[in-house]
C-alpha positions as CSV (number, residue, x, y, z in Angstrom):
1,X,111.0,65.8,93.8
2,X,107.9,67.8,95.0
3,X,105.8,67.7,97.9
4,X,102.2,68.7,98.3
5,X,100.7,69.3,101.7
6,X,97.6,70.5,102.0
7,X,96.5,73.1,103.7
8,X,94.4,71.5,106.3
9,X,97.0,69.5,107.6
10,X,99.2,72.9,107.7
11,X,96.6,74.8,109.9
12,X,96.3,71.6,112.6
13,X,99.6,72.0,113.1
14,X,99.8,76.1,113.6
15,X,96.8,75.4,115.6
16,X,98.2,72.8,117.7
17,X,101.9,74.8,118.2
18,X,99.7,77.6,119.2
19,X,98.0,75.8,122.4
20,X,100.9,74.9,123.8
21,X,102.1,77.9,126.1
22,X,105.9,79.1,125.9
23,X,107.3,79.1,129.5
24,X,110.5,80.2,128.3
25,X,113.2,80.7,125.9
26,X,116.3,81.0,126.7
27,X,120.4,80.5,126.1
28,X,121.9,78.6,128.8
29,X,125.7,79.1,128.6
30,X,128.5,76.3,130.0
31,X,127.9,74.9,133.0
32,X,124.9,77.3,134.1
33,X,121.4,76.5,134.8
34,X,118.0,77.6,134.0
35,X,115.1,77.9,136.4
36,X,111.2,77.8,135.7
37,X,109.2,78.4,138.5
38,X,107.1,75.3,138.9
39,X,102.7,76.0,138.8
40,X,100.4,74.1,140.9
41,X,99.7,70.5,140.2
42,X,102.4,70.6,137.3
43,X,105.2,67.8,137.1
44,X,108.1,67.5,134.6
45,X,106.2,65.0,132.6
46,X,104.1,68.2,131.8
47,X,107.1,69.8,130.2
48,X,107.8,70.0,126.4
49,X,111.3,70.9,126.0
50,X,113.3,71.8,122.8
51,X,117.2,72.3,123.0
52,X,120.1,71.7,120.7
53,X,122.3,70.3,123.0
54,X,122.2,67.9,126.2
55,X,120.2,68.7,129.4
56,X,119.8,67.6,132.7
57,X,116.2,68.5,134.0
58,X,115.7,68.2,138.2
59,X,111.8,68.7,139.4
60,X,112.2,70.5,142.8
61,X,109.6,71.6,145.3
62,X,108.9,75.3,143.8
63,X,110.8,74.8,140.4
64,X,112.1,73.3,137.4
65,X,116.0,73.3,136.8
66,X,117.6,73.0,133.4
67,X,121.3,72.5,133.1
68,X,123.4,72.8,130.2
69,X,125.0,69.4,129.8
70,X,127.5,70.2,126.8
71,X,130.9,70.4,127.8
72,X,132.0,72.7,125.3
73,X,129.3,75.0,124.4
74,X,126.4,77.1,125.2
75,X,122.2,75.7,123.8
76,X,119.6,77.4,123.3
77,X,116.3,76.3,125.1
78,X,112.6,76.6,124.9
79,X,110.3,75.6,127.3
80,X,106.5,74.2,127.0
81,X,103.6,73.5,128.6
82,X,101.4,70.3,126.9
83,X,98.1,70.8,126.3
């Protein structure tokens, strides 16, 4: 079975992955946390997160938290801003 795609719809989505800035990438191992510090007028609704495992995410005053919610094993994490 074959799949054609053209190559409009193939540059959108480059394009669009490109807008959205990388805060951070990062491996958060057992039990650990990762902060972000938090911009002005930016909430955690903002937030784009990709991980391969559970998360907690906490907003606080000056920053973000991410905490590795696995109970067995380290994620990996990366962290975006939406458009």
């Amino acid at each position: 079975m074959m799949f054609f795609v053209s190559s409009i719809c193939l540059s959108h989505l480059v394009e669009r992955r490109t807008q959205m800035a990388l805060l951070k990438e990062a491996g958060i191992p057992i039990g650990r946390m990762l902060f972000i510090p938090k911009q002005e007028g930016m909430s955690k609704d903002d937030l784009i997160i990709e991980a391969n495992g559970q998360y907690k995410l906490t907003e606080m005053a000056d920053r973000f938290v991410i905490k590795n919610d696995e109970c067995c094993r380290s994620i990996l994490v990366k962290v975006r801003t939406k458009d």
